[in-house]
C-alpha positions as CSV (number, residue, x, y, z in Angstrom):
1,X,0.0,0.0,0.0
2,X,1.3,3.2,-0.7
3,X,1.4,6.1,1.5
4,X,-1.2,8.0,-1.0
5,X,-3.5,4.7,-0.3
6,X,-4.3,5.9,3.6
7,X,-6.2,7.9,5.4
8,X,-5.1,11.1,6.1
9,X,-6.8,12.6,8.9
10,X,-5.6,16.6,9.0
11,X,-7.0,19.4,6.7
12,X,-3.5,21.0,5.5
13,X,-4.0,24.3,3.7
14,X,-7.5,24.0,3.6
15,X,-9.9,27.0,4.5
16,X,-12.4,26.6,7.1
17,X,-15.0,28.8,8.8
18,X,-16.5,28.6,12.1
19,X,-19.2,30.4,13.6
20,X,-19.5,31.5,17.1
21,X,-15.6,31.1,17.2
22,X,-14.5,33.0,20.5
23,X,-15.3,31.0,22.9
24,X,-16.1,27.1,23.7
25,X,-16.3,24.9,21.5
26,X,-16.4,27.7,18.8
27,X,-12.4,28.2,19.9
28,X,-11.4,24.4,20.5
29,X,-12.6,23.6,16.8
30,X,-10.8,26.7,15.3
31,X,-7.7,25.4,17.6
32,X,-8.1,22.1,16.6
33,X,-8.6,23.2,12.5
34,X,-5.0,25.5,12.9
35,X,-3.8,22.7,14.3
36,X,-4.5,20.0,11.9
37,X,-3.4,22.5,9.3
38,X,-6.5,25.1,8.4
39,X,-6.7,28.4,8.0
40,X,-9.5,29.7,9.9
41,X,-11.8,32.8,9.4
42,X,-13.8,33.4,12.6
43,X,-17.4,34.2,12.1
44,X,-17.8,36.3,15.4
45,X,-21.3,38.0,16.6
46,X,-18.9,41.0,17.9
47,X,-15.8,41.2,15.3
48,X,-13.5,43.4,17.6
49,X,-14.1,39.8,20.7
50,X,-12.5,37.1,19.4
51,X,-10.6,36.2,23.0
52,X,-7.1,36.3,21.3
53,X,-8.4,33.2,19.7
54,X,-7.0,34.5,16.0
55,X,-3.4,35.7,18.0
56,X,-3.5,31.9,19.1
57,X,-4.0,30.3,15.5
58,X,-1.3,32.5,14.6
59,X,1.1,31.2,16.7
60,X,0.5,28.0,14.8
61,X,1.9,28.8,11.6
62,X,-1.7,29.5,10.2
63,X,-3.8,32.6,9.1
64,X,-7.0,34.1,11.1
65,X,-9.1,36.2,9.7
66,X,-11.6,37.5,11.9
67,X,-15.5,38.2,10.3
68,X,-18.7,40.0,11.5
69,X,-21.0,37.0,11.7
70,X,-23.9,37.2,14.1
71,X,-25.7,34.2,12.5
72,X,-29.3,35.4,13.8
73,X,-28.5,38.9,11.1
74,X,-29.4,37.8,7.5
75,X,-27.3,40.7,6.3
76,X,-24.5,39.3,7.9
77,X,-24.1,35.6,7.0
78,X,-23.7,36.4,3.0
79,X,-21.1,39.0,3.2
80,X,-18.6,37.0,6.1
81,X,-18.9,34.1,3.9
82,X,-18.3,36.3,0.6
83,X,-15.1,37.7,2.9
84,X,-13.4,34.5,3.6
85,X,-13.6,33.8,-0.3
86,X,-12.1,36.9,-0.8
87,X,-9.1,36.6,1.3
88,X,-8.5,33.2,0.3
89,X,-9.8,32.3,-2.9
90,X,-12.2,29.5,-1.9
91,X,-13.7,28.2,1.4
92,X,-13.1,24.3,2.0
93,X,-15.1,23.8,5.6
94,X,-17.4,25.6,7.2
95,X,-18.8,24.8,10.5
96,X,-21.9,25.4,12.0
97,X,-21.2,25.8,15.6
98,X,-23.1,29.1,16.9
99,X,-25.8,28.4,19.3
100,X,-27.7,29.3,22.2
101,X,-29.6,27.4,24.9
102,X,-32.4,29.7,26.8
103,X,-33.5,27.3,29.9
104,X,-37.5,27.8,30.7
105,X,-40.2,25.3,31.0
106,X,-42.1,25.1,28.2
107,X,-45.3,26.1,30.0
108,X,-43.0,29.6,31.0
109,X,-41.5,29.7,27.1
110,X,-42.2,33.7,25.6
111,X,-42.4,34.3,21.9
112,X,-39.2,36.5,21.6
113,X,-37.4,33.6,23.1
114,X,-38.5,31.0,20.8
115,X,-38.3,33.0,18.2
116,X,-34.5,34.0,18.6
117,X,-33.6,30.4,19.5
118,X,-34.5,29.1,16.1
119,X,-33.0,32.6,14.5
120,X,-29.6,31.2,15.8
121,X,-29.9,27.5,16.2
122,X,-31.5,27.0,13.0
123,X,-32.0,29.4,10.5
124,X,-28.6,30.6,10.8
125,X,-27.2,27.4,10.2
126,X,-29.2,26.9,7.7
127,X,-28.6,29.8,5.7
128,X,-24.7,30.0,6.4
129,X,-25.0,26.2,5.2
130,X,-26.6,28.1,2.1
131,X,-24.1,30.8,1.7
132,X,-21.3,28.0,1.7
133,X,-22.5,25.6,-0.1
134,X,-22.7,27.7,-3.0
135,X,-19.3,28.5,-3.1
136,X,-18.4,24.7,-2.6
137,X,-21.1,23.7,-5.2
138,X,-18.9,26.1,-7.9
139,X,-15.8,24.5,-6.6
140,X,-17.2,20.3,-6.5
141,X,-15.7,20.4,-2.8
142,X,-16.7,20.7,0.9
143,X,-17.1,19.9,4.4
144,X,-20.0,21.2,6.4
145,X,-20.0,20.0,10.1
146,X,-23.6,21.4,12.1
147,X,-23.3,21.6,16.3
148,X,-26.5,19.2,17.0
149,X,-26.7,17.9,20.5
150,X,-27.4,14.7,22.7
151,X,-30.5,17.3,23.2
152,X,-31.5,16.2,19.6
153,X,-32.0,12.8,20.7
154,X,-32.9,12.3,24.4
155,X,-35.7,15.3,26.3
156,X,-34.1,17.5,28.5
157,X,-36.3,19.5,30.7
158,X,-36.5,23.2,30.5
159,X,-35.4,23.1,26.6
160,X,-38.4,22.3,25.3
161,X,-37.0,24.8,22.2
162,X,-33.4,24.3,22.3
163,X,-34.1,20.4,21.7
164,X,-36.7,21.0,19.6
165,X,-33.9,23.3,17.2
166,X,-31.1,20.5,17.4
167,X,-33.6,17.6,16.5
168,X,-34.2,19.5,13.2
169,X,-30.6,20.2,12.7
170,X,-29.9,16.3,12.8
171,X,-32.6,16.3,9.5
172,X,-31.1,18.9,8.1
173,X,-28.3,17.8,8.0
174,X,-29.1,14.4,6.2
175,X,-31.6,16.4,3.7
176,X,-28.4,18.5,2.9
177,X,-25.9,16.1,2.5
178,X,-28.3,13.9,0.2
179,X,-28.8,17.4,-2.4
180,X,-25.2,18.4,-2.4
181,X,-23.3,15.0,-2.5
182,X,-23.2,15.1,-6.3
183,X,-21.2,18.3,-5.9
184,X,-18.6,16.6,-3.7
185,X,-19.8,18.1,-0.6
186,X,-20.4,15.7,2.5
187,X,-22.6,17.4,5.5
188,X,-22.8,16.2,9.3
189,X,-23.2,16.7,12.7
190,X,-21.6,16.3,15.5
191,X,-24.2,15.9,18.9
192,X,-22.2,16.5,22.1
193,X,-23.2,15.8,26.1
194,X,-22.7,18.7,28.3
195,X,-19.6,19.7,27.8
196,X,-17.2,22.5,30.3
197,X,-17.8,25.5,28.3
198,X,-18.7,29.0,29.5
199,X,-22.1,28.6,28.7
200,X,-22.7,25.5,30.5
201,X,-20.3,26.9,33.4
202,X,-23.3,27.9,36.0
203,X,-25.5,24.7,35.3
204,X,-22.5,22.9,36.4
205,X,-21.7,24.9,39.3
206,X,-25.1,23.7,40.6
207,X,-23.5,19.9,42.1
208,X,-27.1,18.4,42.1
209,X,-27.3,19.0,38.8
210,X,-23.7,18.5,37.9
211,X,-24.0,14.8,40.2
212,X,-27.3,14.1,37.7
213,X,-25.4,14.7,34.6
214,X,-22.4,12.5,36.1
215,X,-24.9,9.8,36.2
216,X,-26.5,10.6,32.9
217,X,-23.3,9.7,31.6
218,X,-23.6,6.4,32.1
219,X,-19.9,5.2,30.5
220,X,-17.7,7.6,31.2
221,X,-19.6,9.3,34.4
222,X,-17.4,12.6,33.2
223,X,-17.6,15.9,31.9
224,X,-16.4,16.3,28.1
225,X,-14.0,18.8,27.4
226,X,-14.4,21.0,24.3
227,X,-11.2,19.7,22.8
228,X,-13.2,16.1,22.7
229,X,-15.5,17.2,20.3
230,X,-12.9,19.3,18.1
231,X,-11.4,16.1,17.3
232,X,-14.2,14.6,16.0
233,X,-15.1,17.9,14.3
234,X,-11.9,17.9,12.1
235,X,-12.4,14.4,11.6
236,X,-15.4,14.8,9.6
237,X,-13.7,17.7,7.8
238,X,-10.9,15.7,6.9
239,X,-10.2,13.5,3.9
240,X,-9.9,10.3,6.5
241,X,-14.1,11.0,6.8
242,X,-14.9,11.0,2.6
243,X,-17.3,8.4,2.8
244,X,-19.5,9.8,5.5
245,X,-22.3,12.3,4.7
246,X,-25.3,12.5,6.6
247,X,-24.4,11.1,10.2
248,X,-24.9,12.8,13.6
249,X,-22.0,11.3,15.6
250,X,-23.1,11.4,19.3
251,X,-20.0,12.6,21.6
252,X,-22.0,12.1,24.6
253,X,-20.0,9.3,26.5
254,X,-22.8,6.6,26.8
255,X,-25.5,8.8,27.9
256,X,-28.1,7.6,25.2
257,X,-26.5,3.9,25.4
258,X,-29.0,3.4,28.4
């Protein structure tokens, strides 16, 4: 076998862009991308507060260009992604990582909330999915990797919307990958547990809560680290991942295997 003939798992030279990129899991994928060879634009909701995230990729040999990308603004989303193409020529990966997570019971849930829950969750990934994909469609290549969640599979109570949003993205993400896989463009998700993020930092902090999820996680009995699901992230943007389109890979460590 020649060295041609296997995998190759990093995405060297290739352009990638990633919403929400300043903190989380938004940073550990750019991180991970620079690190497995990428350069990275960073869709950011506030382009001056990237948390010295682009200084970082930097540091790695690799360029970072920072974008204003509040996915929830339609004016926004066509001219980041029309950016990154300038600077670089072409845009390789783009993933869909910005989201938010407004905890209410449904009984309690307020129109404004829903409705900016599914401006972010889902129609912005929908439509930077849209913005992307015709750039890749012109060029017969590209990853797109969507942020689902464990959410989209099992009830959690008190995100009644939230799960509702990554549910659809899981569809989404097969209806996508089936319309653009003649272009050479494979789509998935990725669908991680509670991970130790800023945004998850106060639910944690509560140790009922934070000893439910420990049990909830029935293999591991662990909280993921945002680096855990980067890796899998830049898996399916890699050349190593050309046969899957499609999948939501759970990173959730055995929570649904009960």
């Amino acid at each position: 076998m020649t060295d041609a003939a296997l995998p190759r798992f990093d995405v060297r030279d290739q352009v990638a862009l990633v919403t929400g990129a300043a903190r989380g899991l938004g940073r550990a994928i750019s991180l991970a991308l620079a690190e497995a060879g990428a350069h990275v634009v960073l869709g950011l909701r506030d382009v001056n507060a990237d948390g010295g995230v682009a200084e970082e990729i930097a540091a790695r040999g690799r360029r970072a260009v920072k974008v204003q990308m509040d996915v929830a603004r339609m004016d926004q989303i066509e001219p980041a992604v029309a950016a990154a193409v300038a600077e670089f020529g072409r845009l390789d990966i783009l993933v869909n990582n910005a989201g938010i997570a407004p905890e209410n019971l449904a009984e309690n849930v307020v129109e404004a909330d829903f409705d900016q829950t599914l401006a972010v969750n889902l129609k912005g990934t929908f439509f930077a999915s849209q913005a992307a994909g015709r750039v890749m469609i012109r060029q017969g290549y590209g990853r797109i990797v969507n942020l689902g969640s464990q959410a989209g599979v099992v009830a959690l109570p008190g995100e009644a919307i939230y799960c509702m949003t990554k549910a659809a993205i899981a569809h989404l993400t097969k209806c996508l990958a089936v319309e653009w896989g003649r272009h050479g463009i494979t789509v998935n998700a990725v669908a991680p547990t509670f991970v130790r993020t800023p945004g998850t930092a106060d639910v944690l902090a509560d140790e009922k809560f934070r000893t439910d999820v420990l049990e909830r996680v029935a293999a591991l009995h662990r909280i993921g680290e945002p680096i855990e699901v980067a890796g899998v992230v830049v898996f399916l943007a890699s050349p190593a991942a050309s046969l899957i389109t499609g999948e939501t890979v759970v990173i959730d460590g055995g929570w649904t295997s009960r």
